[in-house]
N, C-alpha and C positions, 0 to 999 in steps of 0.2 A: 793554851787551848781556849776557844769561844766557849760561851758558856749560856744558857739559855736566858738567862735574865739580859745579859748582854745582846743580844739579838732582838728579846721583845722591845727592849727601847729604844729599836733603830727609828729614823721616821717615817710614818706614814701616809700618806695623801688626803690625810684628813683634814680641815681648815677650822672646823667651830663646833660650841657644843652647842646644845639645844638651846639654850634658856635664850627668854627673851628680854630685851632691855628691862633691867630690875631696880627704882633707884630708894627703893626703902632704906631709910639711913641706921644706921646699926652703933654707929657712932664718931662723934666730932670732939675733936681736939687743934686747938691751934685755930686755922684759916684753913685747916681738911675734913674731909666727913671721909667716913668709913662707910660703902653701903654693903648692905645683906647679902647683897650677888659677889662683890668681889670677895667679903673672907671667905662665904662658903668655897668660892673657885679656890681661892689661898692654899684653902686647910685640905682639898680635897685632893686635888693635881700637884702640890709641891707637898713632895713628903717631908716630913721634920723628925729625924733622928737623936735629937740631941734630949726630947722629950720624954722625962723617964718615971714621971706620975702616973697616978690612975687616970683611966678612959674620960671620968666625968671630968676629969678637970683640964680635959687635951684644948679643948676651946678658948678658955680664958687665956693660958697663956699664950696661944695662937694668935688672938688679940693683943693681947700686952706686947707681940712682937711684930704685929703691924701695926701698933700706933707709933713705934718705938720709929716706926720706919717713916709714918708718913710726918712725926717729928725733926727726924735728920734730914728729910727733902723742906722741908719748910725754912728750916734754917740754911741749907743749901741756895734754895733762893733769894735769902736775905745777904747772902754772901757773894751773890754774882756770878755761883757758879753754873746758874742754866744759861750763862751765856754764852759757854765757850761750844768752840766749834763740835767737837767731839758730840756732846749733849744735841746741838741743835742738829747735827747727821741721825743720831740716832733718833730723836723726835720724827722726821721725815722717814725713817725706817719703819719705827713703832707705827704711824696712819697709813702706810704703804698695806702691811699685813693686816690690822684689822681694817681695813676697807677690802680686802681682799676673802675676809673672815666673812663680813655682814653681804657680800653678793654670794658668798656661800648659802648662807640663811635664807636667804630672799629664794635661793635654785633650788637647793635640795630639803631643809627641813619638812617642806610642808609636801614631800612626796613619802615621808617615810611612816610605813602604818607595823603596827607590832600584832602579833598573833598570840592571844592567851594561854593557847598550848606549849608554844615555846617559851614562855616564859615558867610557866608552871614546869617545864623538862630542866629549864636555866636552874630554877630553886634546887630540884633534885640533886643536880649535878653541882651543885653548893655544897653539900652535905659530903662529899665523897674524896678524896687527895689520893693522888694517884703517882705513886713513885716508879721511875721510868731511867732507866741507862738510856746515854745519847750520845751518839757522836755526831763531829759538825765538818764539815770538806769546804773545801771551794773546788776540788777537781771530779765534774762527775762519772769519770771512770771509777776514780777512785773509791766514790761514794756506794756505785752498782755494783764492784765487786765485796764492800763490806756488807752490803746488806744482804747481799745473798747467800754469802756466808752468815749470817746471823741468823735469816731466815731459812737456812738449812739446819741450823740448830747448834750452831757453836757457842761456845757461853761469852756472856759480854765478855767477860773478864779475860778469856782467850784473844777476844776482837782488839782490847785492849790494847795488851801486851803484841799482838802484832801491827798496830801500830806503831807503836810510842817503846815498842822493845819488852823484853824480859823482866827492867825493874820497875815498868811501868806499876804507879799508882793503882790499884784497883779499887782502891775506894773512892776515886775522882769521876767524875761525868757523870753522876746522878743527882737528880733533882725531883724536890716536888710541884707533882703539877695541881695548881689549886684551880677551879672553872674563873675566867673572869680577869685574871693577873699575867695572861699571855697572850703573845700573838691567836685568833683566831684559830689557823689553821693548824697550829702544833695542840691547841685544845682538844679540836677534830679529831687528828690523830691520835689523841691518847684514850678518849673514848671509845675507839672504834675497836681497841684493843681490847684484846683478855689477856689475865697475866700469863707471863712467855710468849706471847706472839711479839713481832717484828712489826714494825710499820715498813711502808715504802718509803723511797724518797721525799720528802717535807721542803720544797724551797722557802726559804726565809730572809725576804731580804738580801737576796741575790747571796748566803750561803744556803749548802745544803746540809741538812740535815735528817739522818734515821735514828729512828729512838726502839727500844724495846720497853713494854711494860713487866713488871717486877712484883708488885704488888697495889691493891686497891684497899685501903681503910675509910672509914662510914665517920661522922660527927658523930655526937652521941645525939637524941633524940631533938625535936627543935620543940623551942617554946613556942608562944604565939610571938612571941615580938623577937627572936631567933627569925621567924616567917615571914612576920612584916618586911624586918633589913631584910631578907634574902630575896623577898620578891621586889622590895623598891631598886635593891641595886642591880638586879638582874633587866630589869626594866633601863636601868639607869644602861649601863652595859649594852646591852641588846641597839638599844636606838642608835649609840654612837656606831656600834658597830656597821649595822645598816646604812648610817649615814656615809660612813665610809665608804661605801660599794656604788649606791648613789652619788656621791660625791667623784669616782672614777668614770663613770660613765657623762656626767657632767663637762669634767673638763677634756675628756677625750671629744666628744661634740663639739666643743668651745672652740679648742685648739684649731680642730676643723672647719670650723667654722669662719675661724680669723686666718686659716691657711699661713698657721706659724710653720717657721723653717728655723733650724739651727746650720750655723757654721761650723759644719762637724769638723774640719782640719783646726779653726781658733779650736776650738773646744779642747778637741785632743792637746793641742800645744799649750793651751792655757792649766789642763789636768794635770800632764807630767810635769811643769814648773811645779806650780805647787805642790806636788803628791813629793817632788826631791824637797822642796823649802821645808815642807812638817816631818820630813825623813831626819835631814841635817840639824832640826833645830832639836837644844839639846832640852830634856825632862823635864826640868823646872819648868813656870810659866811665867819667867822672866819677871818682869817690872808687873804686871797684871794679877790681879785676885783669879782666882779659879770661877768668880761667879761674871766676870768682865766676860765682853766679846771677842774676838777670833782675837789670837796675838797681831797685833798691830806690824811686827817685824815681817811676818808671813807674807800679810801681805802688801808692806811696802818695798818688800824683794821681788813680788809679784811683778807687779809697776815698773818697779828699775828693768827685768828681765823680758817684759814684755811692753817695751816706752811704745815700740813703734806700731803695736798693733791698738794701743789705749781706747784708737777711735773709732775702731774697726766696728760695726753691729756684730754682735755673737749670735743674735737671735731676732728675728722680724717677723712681726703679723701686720693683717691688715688695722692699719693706724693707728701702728707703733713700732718699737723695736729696744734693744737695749746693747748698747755697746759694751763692747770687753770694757772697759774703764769704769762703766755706771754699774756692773756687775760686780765688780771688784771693791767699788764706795759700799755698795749693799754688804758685801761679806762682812766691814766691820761690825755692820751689827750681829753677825753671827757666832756663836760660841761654838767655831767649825774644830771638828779631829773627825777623823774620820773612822780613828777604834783599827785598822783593819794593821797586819804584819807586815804583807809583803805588796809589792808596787803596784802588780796587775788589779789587786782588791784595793789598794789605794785609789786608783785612780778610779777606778771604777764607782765610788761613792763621792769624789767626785763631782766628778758630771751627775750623781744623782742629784749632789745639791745643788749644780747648776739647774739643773729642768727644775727644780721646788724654785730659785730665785725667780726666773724666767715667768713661771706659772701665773704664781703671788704679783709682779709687775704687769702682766697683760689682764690679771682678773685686776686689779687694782684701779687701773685705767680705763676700765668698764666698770666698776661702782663709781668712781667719782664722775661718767660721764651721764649717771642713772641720778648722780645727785645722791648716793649714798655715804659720800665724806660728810654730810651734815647730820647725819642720823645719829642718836642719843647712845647706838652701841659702842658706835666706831670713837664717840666724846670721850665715852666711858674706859673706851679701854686703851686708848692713847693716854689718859689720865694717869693709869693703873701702872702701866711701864716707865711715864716718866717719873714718878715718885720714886719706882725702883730704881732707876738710873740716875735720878740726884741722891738718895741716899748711899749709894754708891760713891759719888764721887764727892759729898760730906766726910765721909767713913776715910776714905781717903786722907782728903786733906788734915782731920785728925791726925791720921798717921803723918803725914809728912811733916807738922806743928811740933808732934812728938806726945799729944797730946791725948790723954782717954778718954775715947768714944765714950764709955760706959756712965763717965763721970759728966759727961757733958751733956747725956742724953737726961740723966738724975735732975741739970740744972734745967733742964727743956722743962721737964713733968712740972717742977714747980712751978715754973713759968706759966705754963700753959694748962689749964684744967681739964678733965677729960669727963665727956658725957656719954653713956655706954644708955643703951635701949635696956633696959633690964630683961623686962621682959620678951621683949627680940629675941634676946641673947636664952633665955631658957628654951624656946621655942627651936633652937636650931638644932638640931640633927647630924651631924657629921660621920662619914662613911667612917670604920673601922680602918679599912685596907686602901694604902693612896690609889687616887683612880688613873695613876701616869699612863699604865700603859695602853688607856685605854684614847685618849689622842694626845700623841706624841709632838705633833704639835711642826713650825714652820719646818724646822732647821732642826732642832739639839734635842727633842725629848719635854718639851717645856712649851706649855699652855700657859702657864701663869709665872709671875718671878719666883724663882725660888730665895728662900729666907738669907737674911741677911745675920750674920751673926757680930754683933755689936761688942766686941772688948775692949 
């Protein structure tokens, strides 16, 4: 069964967050600096689980775990390993999407205004967790006929069990719903509710979903600086949100504007190849760390299965286009599954991640023809992923050596001295709650690299 955390981290059409190019340095070590804008993005968009101190002390080691990083990429490059092919694909990947990011910024940030009252209703709705039974379809008869049976007043637990049968779980498909940690429109709905009412149908991400409310519980009373974080992240929250709405209306104009076309028969042919290659391939991820891009096997069965259409255009606007083969180079840099059970929702996500490749190369093509590949954002955050992807393939070659990272990364620090902003570093602020789903970002759920774990 889908499960709602599962759904809020599908991707969304959203390209960038607000901040503007930031390059106050926070800290250097080696021939890297650390600036103020990338740990806050680090600490805030890649959650860290492994982290099991108190709150004050979540920063420092967040640091301690990006210098660790931009130490293993330093020595990566000492080693020759930004040369290999691999690293240099995905370099041309990484300034692909942020030039695609910063003509985001340039379109929509400076259209997005926020209203006091709604943020002041955002805080309230901080205060409150809302527990809610849900079920999730992808058939929507299916879906029309449980809801109205819910909404006639059959108990979850009944709706359950006729789905999933008589020994169905009934303690399964409940969740809490916190303001700020979910798709939008399943927040909508859980509001609009009082406990026992049914919602309608909820699409999500091309599934459907109806939920029942169950119960509503209150925070207990808020401090003043309980206020402050509730109002700055609600603020924080709200913009992105907004931007996202802007942000669709943007490239729907665009599209139209550049009178893009898809080859919807490649497409099709090109979706059922691979929706069968990630069917067949078996659970492990092969030769690949879990934090690497798409399995390389995938899609170099891709390519073999479809040699003769390679040079085909998949997609054409006015001046440009992108052939099945240069779509298929882009997927390496993607950390593609599709999450879905069966073929039809396979494929169906898809073709969603083709229209996101498709999007990100005809906006790309227009910031670099505005002159936006030379901008201080698009520097900065090309910088940011390659670190992460030489530390990567350092970590790596450790292992292949036979050798510990951990122990290596020990002889780096003495090596290399490290200078932290002290007082930077008390100044910074970091949200409680990771802000992932709130842009999810090209492809996979991920705006910034998520952590490397060095052993």
């Amino acid at each position: 069964m889908l499960t709602i955390r599962r759904i809020v981290l599908f991707p969304l059409l959203v390209l960038a967050c607000t901040r503007a190019p930031e390059e106050a340095i926070l800290a250097r070590t080696g021939g890297r600096i650390i600036t103020r804008a990338e740990f806050v993005e680090r600490a805030e968009f890649s959650p860290e689980v492994q982290f099991q101190g108190p709150e004050s002390a979540r920063a420092g080691y967040l640091l301690s775990r990006l210098i660790d990083e931009k130490l293993a990429a330093q020595s990566a490059e000492k080693a020759g390993l930004d040369t290999t092919a691999t690293l240099q694909g995905l370099t041309g990947f990484i300034e692909e999407m942020a030039m695609a990011r910063e003509l985001f910024r340039v379109e929509v940030r400076e259209k997005v205004t926020l209203d006091p009252a709604e943020i002041g209703l955002a805080v309230q709705q901080q205060a409150q967790v809302r527990k809610v039974g849900y079920l999730v379809f992808e058939d929507e008869s299916l879906a029309r006929h449980h809801q109205q049976r819910l909404a006639a007043g059959e108990s979850f637990n009944g709706a359950l069990r006729a789905l999933y049968g008589a020994a169905a779980d009934t303690t399964a498909n409940r969740r809490l719903i916190r303001w700020g940690e979910n798709e939008p429109v399943i927040e909508e709905a859980a509001w609009a509710l009082a406990p026992g009412q049914t919602s309608g149908i909820i699409e999500v991400d091309g599934a459907l979903m109806v939920m029942r409310l169950e119960e509503v519980t209150a925070s207990p009373a808020l401090t003043e600086t309980d206020l402050e974080q509730r109002t700055r992240r609600a603020r924080t929250i709200m913009r992105s949100r907004r931007e996202a709405v802007e942000s669709d209306r943007f490239i729907a104009a665009f599209a139209l504007e550049k009178r893009l076309q898809f080859n919807r028969q490649l497409v099709g042919q090109a979706a059922k190849v691979l929706a069968g290659l990630e069917e067949s391939r078996p659970g492990a991820s092969g030769t690949l760390p879990a934090e690497r891009p798409a399995a390389v096997e995938i899609v170099h069965g891709a390519q073999e299965a479809l040699a003769a259409e390679l040079a085909t255009p998949l997609a054409t606007w006015n001046g440009g286009g992108i052939t099945l083969g240069e779509l298929l180079e882009r997927w390496q840099g993607v950390n593609f599954s599709s999450g879905q059970s069966t073929p039809p929702a396979r494929r169906r996500t898809i073709v969603h991640s083709f229209s996101l490749i498709v999007r990100d190369a005809m906006l790309a093509q227009e910031a670099r023809r505005r002159g936006l590949d030379k901008s201080a954002a698009v520097r900065s955050e090309v910088r940011i992923w390659r670190d992460y992807y030489l530390a990567l393939a350092w970590q790596e070659e450790m292992s292949r050596q036979g050798s510990s990272a951990a122990a290596a990364l020990g002889q780096l620090r003495r090596e290399n001295p490290v200078q932290v902003d002290s007082v930077m570093m008390r100044g910074i602020e970091l949200s409680p709650v990771p802000l992932l789903a709130l842009r999810p970002g090209q492809y996979n759920a991920r705006v910034a690299p998520p952590w490397i774990v060095f052993d």
